[in-house]
C-alpha positions as CSV (number, residue, x, y, z in Angstrom):
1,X,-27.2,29.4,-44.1
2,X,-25.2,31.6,-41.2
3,X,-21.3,30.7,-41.3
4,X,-22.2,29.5,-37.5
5,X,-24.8,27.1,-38.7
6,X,-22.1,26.0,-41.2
7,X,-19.8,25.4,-38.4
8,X,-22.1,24.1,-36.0
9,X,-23.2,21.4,-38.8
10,X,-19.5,20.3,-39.3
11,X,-18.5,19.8,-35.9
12,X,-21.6,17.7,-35.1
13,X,-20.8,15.8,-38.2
14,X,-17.0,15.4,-37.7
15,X,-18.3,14.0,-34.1
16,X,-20.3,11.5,-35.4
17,X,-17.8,8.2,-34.9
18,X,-19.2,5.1,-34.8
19,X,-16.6,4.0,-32.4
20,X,-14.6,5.9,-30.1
21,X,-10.8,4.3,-29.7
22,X,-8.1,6.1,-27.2
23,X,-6.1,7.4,-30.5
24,X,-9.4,9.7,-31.4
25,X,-9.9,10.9,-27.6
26,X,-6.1,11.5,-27.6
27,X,-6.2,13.4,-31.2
28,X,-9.2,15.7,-30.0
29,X,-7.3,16.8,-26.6
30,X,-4.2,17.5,-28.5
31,X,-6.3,19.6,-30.7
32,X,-8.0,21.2,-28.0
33,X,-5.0,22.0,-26.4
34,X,-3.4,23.1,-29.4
35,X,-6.3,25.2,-31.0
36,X,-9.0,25.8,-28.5
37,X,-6.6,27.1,-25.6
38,X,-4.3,29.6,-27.2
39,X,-7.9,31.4,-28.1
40,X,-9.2,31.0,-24.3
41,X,-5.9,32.1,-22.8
42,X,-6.1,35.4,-25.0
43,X,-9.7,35.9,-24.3
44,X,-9.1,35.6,-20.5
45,X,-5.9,37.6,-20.6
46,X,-7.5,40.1,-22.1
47,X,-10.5,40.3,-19.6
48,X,-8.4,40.1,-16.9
49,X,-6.1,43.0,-17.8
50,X,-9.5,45.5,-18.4
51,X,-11.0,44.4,-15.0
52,X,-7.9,44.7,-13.1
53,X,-7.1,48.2,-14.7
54,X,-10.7,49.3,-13.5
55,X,-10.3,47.9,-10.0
56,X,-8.5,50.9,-8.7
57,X,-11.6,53.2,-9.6
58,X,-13.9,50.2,-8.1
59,X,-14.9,50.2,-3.8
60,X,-15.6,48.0,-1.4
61,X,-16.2,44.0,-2.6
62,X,-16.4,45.3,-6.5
63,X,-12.9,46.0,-5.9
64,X,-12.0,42.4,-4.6
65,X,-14.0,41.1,-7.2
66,X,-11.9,43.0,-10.1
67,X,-8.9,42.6,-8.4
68,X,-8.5,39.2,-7.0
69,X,-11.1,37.1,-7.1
70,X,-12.2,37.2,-11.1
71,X,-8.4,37.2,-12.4
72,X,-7.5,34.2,-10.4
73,X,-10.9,32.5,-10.8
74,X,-10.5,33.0,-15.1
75,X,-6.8,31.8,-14.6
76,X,-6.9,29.1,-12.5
77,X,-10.0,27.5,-14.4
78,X,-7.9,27.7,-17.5
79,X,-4.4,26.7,-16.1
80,X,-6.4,23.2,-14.2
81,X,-8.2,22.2,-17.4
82,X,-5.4,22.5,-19.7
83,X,-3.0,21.0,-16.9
84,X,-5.0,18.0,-16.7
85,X,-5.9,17.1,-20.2
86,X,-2.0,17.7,-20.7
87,X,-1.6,15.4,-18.0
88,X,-3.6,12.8,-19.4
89,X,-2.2,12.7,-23.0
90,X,1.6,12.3,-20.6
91,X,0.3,9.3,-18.8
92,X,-0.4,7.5,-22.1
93,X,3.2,7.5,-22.7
């Protein structure tokens, strides 16, 4: 069996909860917020930074597009999830 198939398996088991309480749905977002989102931030950063370096050789809308409009897209999406789970944990307290 793959290592994916491995991890694929354990996740779906490790979701299987016969009930879901607000201490589990608050344990998984600090865990995504913790684990998942240093890993997405890199992954983004790192696009961002190899299509903003090729913008300058890029014309016309390309050039927007590696420029502007992918960079803040990548970013913002990130920066709004991870604001508003942290924002939810905050309001439990």
């Amino acid at each position: 069996m793959s290592k994916w198939v491995e991890m694929r398996d354990s996740i779906v088991q490790t979701l299987k909860v016969e009930e879901v309480t607000e201490e589990l749905k608050e344990k998984v977002t600090q865990s995504i917020i913790d684990n998942v989102f240093p890993a997405i931030e890199e992954a983004v950063a790192n696009f961002v930074a190899k299509v903003r370096e090729q913008a300058p050789n890029e014309t016309g809308w390309c050039r927007i597009r590696d420029g502007i409009v992918l960079p803040l897209v990548l970013e913002g999406l990130v920066f709004v999830a991870k604001t508003v789970l942290a924002k939810s944990l905050a309001a439990k307290v």
